[in-house]
N, C-alpha and C positions, 0 to 999 in steps of 0.2 A: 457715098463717095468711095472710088475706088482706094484700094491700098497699092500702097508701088513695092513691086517685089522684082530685086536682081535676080535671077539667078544665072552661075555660073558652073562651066562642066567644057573641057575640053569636046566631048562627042554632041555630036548636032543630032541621034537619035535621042541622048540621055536630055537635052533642051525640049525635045519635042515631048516624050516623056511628060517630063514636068510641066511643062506649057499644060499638057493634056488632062494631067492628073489635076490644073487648076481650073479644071474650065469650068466649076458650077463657083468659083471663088468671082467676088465683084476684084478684078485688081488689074491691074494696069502692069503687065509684064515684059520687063527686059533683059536680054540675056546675051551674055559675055560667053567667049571661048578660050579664055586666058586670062594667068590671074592680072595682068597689064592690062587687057581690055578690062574687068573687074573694077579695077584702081582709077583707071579713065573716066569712066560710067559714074565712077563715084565721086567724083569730084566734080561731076556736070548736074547732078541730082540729087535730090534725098529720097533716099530709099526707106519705105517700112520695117523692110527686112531683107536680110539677103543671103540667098542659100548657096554656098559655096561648097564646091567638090574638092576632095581632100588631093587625090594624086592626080595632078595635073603636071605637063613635059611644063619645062623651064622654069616655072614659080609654081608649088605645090599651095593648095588652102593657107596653110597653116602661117608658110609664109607670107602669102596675100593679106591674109586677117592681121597682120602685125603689121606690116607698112600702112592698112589702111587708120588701125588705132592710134600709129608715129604722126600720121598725116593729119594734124591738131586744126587745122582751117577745111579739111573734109566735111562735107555738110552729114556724112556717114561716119566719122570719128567715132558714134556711142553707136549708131544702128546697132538691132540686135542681127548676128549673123549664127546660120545655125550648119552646121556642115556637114556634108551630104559624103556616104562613104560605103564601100563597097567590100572596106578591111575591115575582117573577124580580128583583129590584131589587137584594136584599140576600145575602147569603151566610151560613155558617157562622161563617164567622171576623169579622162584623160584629156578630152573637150574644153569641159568645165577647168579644170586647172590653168589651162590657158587662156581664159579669158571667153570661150565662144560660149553663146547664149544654149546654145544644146546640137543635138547630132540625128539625123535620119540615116537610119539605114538602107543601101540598095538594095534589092529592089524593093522600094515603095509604094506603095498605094496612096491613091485619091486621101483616104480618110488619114492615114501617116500623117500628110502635108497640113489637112484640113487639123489636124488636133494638136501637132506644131504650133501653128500657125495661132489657133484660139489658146495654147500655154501662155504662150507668150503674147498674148491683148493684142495681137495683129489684126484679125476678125473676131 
């Protein structure tokens, strides 16, 4: 059975990316371009996981990840979300203090997602 994975990223290459880096993964993949669209998406499905990009125009990750934790009838309230990021700035354990399940760094590899993804009992 497929796993249902958000992922979200303002850029439509960084989506294809990840779409791409899933492709030996069995999962059923949707992807958001804002963390609105994100919030949206999450409210119409449940998600296995969902990999949200940190700096995004208008609502950043981090904001996103908190309105969808607030959002207590979210069928994605617990999902585990893991945040995708391209800043040397921050760490894992800056992640984790806030609540997200863990963090990949850009640029990524297939296997990055794929050991993600089996940390955390997704596959």
């Amino acid at each position: 059975m497929p796993v249902n994975i958000l992922v979200v990223d303002d850029s439509k290459v960084n989506l294809m990316i990840a779409k791409a880096a899933m492709k030996d993964i069995d999962a059923q993949i949707d992807m958001a371009m804002s963390g609105d669209e994100c919030l949206e998406k999450a409210k119409e499905k449940k998600y296995d996981v969902i990999l949200l990009d940190q700096l995004m125009p208008e609502k950043d990750g981090l904001t996103t990840f908190k309105e969808l934790r607030a959002d207590e009838g979210s069928p994605n309230a617990s999902t585990p979300v893991i945040m995708v990021t391209a800043s040397e700035e921050v760490t894992e354990d800056d992640f984790l203090k806030e609540g997200l399940s863990g963090y990949l760094a850009k640029p990524f590899k297939a296997a990055d997602i794929e050991n993600a993804l089996k940390a955390h009992r997704i596959i």
